[in-house]
N, C-alpha and C positions, 0 to 999 in steps of 0.2 A: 758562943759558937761551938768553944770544944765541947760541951754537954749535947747540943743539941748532935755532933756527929754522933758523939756514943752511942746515944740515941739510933741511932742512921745504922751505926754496924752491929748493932741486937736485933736490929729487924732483921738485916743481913742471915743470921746467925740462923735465927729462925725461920726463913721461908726460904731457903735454898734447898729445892728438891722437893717441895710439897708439892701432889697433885694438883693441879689446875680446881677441879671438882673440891678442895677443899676449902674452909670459909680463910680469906684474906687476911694475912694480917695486916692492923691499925698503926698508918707509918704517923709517928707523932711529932717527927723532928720535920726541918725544913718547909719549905712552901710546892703546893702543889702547882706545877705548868702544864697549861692546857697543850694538847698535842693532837693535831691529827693527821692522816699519811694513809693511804692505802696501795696495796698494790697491786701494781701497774701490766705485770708481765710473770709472765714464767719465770720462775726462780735457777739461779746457776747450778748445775748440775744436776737437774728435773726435766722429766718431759717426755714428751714427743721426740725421738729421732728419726733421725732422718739418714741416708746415705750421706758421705762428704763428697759425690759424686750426683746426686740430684738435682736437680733444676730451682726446686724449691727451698732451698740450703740456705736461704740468704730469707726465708720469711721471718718474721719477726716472733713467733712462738720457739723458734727451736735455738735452743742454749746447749745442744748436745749434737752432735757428727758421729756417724759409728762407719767403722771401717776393718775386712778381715784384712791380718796380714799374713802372708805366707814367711815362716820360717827359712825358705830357699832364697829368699829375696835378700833377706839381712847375712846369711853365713850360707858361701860355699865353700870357700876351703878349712880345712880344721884349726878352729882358733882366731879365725879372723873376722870379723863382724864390721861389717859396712851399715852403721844407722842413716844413712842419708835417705831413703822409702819412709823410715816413723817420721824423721822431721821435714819431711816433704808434708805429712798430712798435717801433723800437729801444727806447720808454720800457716798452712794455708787456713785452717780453722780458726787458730787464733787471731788470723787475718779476719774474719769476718765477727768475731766479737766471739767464737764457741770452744767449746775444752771438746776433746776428743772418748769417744767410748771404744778400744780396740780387742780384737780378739783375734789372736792367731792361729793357725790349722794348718794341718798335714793332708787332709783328705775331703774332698770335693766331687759327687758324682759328674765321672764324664771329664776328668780333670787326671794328670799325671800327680803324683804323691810328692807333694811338698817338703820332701826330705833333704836336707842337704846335699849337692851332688857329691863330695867326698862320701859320704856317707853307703850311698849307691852304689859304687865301686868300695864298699872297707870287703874286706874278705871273709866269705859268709851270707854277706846282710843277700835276701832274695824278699823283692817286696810279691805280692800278690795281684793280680789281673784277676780283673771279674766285673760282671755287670752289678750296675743300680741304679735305682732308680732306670733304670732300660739302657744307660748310659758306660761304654768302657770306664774303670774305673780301675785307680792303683792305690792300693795299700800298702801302708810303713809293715818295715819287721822288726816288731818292737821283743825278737830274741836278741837281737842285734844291743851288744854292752855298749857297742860307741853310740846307738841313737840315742839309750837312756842316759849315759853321761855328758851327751852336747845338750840333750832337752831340760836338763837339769843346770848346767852350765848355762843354757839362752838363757833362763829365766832369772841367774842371781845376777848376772851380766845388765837383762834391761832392766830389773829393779834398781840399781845401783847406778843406773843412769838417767833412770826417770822417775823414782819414787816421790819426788818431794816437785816434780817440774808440773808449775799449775796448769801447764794444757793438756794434763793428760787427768782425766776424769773417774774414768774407772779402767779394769784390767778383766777378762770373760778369758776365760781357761778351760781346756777340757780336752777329749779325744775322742777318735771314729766322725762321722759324716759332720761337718762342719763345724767339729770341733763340741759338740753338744752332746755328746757321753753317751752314745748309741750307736749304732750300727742296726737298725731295724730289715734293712735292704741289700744282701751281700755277706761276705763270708764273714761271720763275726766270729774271732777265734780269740779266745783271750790268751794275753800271752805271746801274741803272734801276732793277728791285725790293729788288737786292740791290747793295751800295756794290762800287764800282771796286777794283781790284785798288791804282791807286794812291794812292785813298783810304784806306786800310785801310793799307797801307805808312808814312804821312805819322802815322795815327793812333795805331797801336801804341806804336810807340817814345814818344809821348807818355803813353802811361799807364805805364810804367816810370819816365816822369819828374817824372808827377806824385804817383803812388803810391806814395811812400819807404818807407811801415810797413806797410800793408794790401794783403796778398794780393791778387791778380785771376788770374784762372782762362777759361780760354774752352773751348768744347767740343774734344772730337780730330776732330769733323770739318772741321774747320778743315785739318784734313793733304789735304782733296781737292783739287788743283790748279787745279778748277773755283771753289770759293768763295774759296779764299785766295790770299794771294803768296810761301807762304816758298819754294815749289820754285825760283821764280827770283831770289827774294831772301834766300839763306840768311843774309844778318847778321842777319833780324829773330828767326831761333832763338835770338840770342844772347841778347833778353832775356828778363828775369825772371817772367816767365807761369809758369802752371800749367796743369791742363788738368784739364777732367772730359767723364764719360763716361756721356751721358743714357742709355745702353740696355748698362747695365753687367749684366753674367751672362747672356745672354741667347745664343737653342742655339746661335748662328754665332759668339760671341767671339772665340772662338782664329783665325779669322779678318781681317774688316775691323775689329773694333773695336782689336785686339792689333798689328796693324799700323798701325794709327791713332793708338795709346800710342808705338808703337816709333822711328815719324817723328819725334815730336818730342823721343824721347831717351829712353833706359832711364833714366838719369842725372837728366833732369828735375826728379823730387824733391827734391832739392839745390839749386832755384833757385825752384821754387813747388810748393805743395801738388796732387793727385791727390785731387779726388772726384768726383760724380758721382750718379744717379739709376738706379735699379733700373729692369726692364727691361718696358716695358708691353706689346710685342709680343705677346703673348696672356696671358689669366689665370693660365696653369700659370706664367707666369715669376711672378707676385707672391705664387702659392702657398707657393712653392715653394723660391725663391731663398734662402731661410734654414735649411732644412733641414740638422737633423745631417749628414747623408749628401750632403749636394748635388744638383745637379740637371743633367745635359746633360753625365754624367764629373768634375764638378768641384763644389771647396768654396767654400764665399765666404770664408773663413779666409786660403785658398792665394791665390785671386787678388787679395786686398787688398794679403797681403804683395808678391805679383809685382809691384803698381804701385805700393804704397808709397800704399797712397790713405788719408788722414786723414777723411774724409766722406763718407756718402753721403746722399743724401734717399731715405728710405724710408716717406714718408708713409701708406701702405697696411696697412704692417708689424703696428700694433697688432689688425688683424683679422686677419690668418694667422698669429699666431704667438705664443708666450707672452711675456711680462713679460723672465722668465727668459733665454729663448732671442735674446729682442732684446738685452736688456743683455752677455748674454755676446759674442753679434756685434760691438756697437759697443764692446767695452774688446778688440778683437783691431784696432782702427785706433788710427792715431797714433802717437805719441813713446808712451814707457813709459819711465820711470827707474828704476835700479837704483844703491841705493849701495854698495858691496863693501867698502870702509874707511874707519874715521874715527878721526883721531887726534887728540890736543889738548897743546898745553903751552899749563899749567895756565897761564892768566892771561896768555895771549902770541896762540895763536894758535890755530886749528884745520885740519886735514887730510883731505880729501875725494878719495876715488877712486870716481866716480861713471858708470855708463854708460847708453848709451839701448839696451835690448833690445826696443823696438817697431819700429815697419817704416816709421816717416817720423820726420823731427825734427820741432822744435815753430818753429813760422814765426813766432813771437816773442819778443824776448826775456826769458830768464826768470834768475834767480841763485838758486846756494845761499847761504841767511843764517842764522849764526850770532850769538846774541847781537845782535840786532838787525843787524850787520854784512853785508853781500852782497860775492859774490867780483869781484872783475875782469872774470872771467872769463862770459860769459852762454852759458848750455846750448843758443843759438840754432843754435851751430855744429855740435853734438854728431850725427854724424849714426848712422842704426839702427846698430849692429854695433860701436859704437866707443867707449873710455870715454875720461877725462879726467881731470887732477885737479889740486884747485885749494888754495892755503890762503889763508888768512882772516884778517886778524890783527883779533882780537879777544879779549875777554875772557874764555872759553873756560874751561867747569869739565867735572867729569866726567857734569855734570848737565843741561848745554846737548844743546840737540837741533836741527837743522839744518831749514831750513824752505825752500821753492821757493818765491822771491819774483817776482814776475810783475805791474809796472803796468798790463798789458791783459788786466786781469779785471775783472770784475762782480761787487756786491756776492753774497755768497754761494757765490761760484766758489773753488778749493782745487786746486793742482795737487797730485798726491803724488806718491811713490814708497816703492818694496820695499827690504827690507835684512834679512839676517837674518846679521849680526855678534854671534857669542858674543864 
């Protein structure tokens, strides 16, 4: 038996990290167990979202709730933060089986500016009045030293409260009209409605450092040299952000939006997740955007894979389009596992060759477990196109069956995978 492990952990040795696309290696120890398993459902922390305010919030495709929150809501007076509004959404979500996507904002066409009210009254701060969208509209004065220092302050405050908490899924960050790194509509004054370039710079690298487990994402137009600072500061590429893309499918794509992907890296996905929001610029895009055939030359299929995008908010979706047709959408985003062998000596150990054939990894970590046991090894790093393989030493019969262990689920959440080993 001990020969036959050794065996087991040279295989080990050698196909951990080998493309998918390369030839397998020949596992010589242990016995082969038939396995087969497909899945079932949209994957936890993939998909289709939806409002946590929707009707259809409770359908069986959606494993993800997106919700803005307003900064005013959590802190009015300086230094005191009332979280009771995040864990209103988070409890109600995880009530229904789903992890939460949030993103907070200051400014809202048609909406007073979501600034702290101490803030409004600090001496100085003058926010800005102006139409957008055709709609009154108030802007933050981001000359104002106490906005940047409470905005920087919210942020290490809810990392430190909710980084490692599993119903909270991802983090969407940003500034100007709904928090999505523009101002297209209204007085854009950098500096003033919209933060400095070297505020933003000072900022960033602080949510990589406060953010250890929980994804953060900001829009791609953040690639315009006007709102952001990576053109002249290319170390802030280096970190671990993600990015989505509020006006995703939409007829000019292959355009500024594809170029707006492409700045911050084809590669990207390897360091943070790819989603985003369907595309409101007319009603044919909400039509339509789901369609077998596609819309504008293109499929929604093709261009998820091309960005490797794990989510999108498609809140409109349940009224254009079937049950069917949505669920089939949202299980073509995300990680997807496949296990292609498994082997066991009997009462020693078990052998897993396992790969991810979806079109992003999973952005947390997850283990195959055997026998109650979990590998070394976490499928965090597994990325699309490439397999792995782990063993396990555990108590391993021909009757054991291998299970995706994952601490940042919700009760009721199940990652799977596919296998179909005679």
């Amino acid at each position: 038996m001990k020969k036959a492990l050794l065996l087991l952990c040279l295989v080990v040795a050698s196909c951990e990290g080998k493309p998918a696309s390369s030839e397998p290696e020949v596992q010589e120890g242990g016995v082969s167990v038939p396995l087969e398993a497909s899945i079932t459902h949209v994957q936890p922390m993939t998909g289709i979202v939806l409002w946590n305010t929707s009707s259809a919030v409770r359908q069986r495709y959606v494993q993800l709730e997106y919700s803005y929150m307003l900064y005013s809501d959590v802190c009015r007076e300086k230094d005191v933060y009332d979280w009771s509004p995040v864990e209103k959404i988070l409890k109600e979500a995880a009530g229904r089986g789903h992890q939460v996507v949030l993103r907070f904002r200051y400014t809202y066409p048609g909406y007073s500016c979501a600034v702290p009210d101490y803030i409004k009254s600090w001496p100085g701060y003058e926010a800005t009045n102006a139409k957008s969208e055709g709609r009154n509209t108030e802007f933050p004065d981001w000359r104002c030293d106490e906005l940047q220092r409470f905005h920087m302050e919210f942020h290490r405050r809810f990392a430190e409260r909710y980084d490692k908490d599993p119903r909270l899924a991802f983090v969407e960050i940003g500034f100007g009209l709904w928090a999505e790194y523009h101002i297209y509509d209204g007085p854009c004054i950098i500096g003033r409605t919209f933060p400095s370039h070297d505020f933003q710079a000072q900022f960033l690298p602080k949510m990589d450092e406060w953010f250890q487990d929980t994804p953060w994402l900001f829009s791609i137009d953040a690639a315009d040299s006007k709102y952001a600072p990576f053109h002249k500061q290319k170390s802030l590429l280096e970190l671990g952000f993600g990015n989505f893309d509020d006006s995703f499918m939409c007829e000019d794509w292959d355009g500024y939006n594809w170029s707006s992907w492409s700045f911050f890296g084809r590669d990207r996905y390897k360091k943070g997740p790819a989603g985003g929001e369907f595309s409101y610029y007319s009603d044919y895009d909400q039509k339509h955007v789901l369609d077998k055939g596609g819309m504008y030359g293109r499929k929604f299929e093709d261009v998820v894979a091309k960005v490797h995008m794990s989510f999108i908010i498609g809140n409109d979706q349940p009224g254009k389009q079937t049950v069917a047709r949505i669920e089939e959408a949202a299980m073509s985003m995300g990680y997807r596992f496949e296990i292609r062998e498994y082997r066991i000596v009997e009462g020693e150990s078990a052998w897993i060759r396992i790969a991810n054939v979806g079109v992003a990894p999973i952005y947390r970590d997850a283990y195959l477990q055997v026998e109650g046991v979990r590998s070394r090894e976490s499928l965090r790093s597994l990325m699309p196109g490439e397999e792995m393989c782990v063993t396990i030493p555990c108590k391993a019969s021909a009757s054991s069956v291998p299970v995706i262990a994952c601490d940042h689920l919700v009760a009721g959440q199940q990652i799977e995978y596919q296998a179909h080993i005679k």
